[in-house]
C-alpha positions, 0 to 999 in steps of 0.5 A, a space after each residue: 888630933 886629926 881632922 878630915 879634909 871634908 871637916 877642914 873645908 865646911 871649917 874654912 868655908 864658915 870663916 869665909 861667910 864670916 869675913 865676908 859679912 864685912 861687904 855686907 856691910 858696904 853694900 847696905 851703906 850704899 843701896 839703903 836710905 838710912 841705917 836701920 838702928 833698931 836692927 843692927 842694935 838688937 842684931 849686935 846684942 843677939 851676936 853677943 849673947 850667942 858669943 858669950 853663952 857658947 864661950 862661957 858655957 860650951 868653949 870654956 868647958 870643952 877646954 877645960 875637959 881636954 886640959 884636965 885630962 892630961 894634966 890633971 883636976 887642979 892643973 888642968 883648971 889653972 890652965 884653962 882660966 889662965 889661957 881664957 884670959 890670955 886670950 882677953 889680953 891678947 885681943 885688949 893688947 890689938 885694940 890698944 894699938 889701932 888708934 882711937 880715932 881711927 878704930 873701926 868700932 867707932 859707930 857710923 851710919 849710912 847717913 854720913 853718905 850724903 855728906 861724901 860732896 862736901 868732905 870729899 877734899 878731906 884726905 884724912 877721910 881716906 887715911 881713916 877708911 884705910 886705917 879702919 880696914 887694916 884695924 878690922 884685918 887685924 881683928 880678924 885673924 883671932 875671929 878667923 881662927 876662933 870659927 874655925 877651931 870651933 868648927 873643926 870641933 863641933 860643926 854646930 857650934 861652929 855655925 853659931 860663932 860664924 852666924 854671931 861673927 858675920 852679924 858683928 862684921 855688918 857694921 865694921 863693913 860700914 866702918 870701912 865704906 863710908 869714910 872711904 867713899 867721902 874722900 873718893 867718891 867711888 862705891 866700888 873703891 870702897 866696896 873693894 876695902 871692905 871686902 878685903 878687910 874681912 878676906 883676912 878672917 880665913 886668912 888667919 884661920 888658914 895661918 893659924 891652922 897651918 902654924 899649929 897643926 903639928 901641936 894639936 895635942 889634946 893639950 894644945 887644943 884645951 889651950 887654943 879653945 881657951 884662948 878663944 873663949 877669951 877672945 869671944 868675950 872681949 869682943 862681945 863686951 868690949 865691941 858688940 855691946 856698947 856698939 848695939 847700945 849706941 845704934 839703939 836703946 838699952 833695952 832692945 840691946 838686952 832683948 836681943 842679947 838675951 834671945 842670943 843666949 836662948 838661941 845658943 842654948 836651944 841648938 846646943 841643947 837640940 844638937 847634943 851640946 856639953 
């Protein structure tokens, strides 16, 4: 399969404003007084609602269509679900080894700051920042590759997973920032972490592209967009949802994974959606 140069930019350009939404983050932890909880729980519960529609609905069927049109009804289906939750397994296996004390998707609010005086002799504060930056790298090689197949396959679609991306990104920028800033004291320093931690998200869809561009087959693609519907998923109800239950209440969690779906539905719906 064949893509343009101008498809393959707007692709990379879309992972770059995902990525970046982790300085975001950062700049929010130092310039506002207090993390606006309310916000970032329905903000986190509308990415995971857009994630899971357009994986359930849209990624999944795409890759089942492509599948099946080479190996056939019954094969093509068994492939799919399978790759779906390799997928799954794949981003669960990440997880499972960024330690828990150190991983990026435990909540921390922008109140923390102003304890960074008294914690500032505390080395382990910038063990964890470190530690954080790399487990949100890591995390981002499969999110990069994800908005960027999507994109290349559907620009529309591609908009929405980078949009629900940059939005998960906020609080994993900080995640990085403030333990960071407790041990240096610097703004800048920690600024420059989170940054690079979500710099890794076009990395790894410019790798990933690289690595299997010489097997998009129809066959190759339907496995690829299986996997990241896989992965998508994973996220949104390993990450995004119990992260946007502990910054908020339940329900505003809900409403806003419900105003996701709508919001998906809608553009796939106005935009010629499967």
């Amino acid at each position: 399969m064949e893509y343009d140069v101008s498809s393959i930019l707007f692709a990379f350009m879309l992972t770059v404003f995902a990525g970046l939404a982790t300085g975001v983050g950062s700049l929010m932890a130092f310039y506002t007084k207090q993390t606006n909880k309310k916000f970032l729980s329905a903000a986190l519960g509308f990415s995971a609602g857009v994630m899971i529609y357009v994986s359930m609905i849209e990624i999944f069927v795409k890759a089942k269509d492509s599948l099946q049109a080479v190996h056939g009804s019954e094969k093509g289906y068994l492939y799919t679900t399978l790759a779906f939750f390799g997928g799954i397994f794949i981003i669960a296996l990440i997880d499972k080894l960024v330690p828990k004390a150190e991983n990026p998707h435990e909540m921390r609010d922008i109140e923390d700051l102003e304890e960074a005086k008294k914690a500032r002799e505390n080395h382990s504060l910038m063990r964890m920042g470190m530690f954080s930056a790399l487990a949100i790298a890591i995390h981002n090689f499969p999110e990069g590759l994800a908005t960027f197949i999507g994109a290349l396959e559907d620009p529309a679609m591609g908009i929405s997973i980078a949009v629900a991306i940059a939005i998960h990104n906020i609080p994993e920028g900080i995640a990085v920032s403030v333990p960071i800033y407790h041990a240096t004291g610097s703004r800048r320093r920690a600024f420059k972490y989170s940054f690079l931690s979500g710099l890794s998200e076009p990395v790894g869809a410019i790798i990933g592209y690289f690595l299997l561009r010489n097997y998009l087959s129809e066959s190759m693609f339907g496995i690829v967009f299986a996997i990241v519907a896989g992965i998508m998923v994973y996220i949104s109800l390993d990450e995004l949802l119990p992260t946007a239950e502990k910054y908020g209440e339940h329900h505003i969690a809900i409403y806003g994974l419900i105003s996701g779906m709508m919001v998906m539905a809608a553009s796939l719906v106005m935009f010629g959606g499967a």
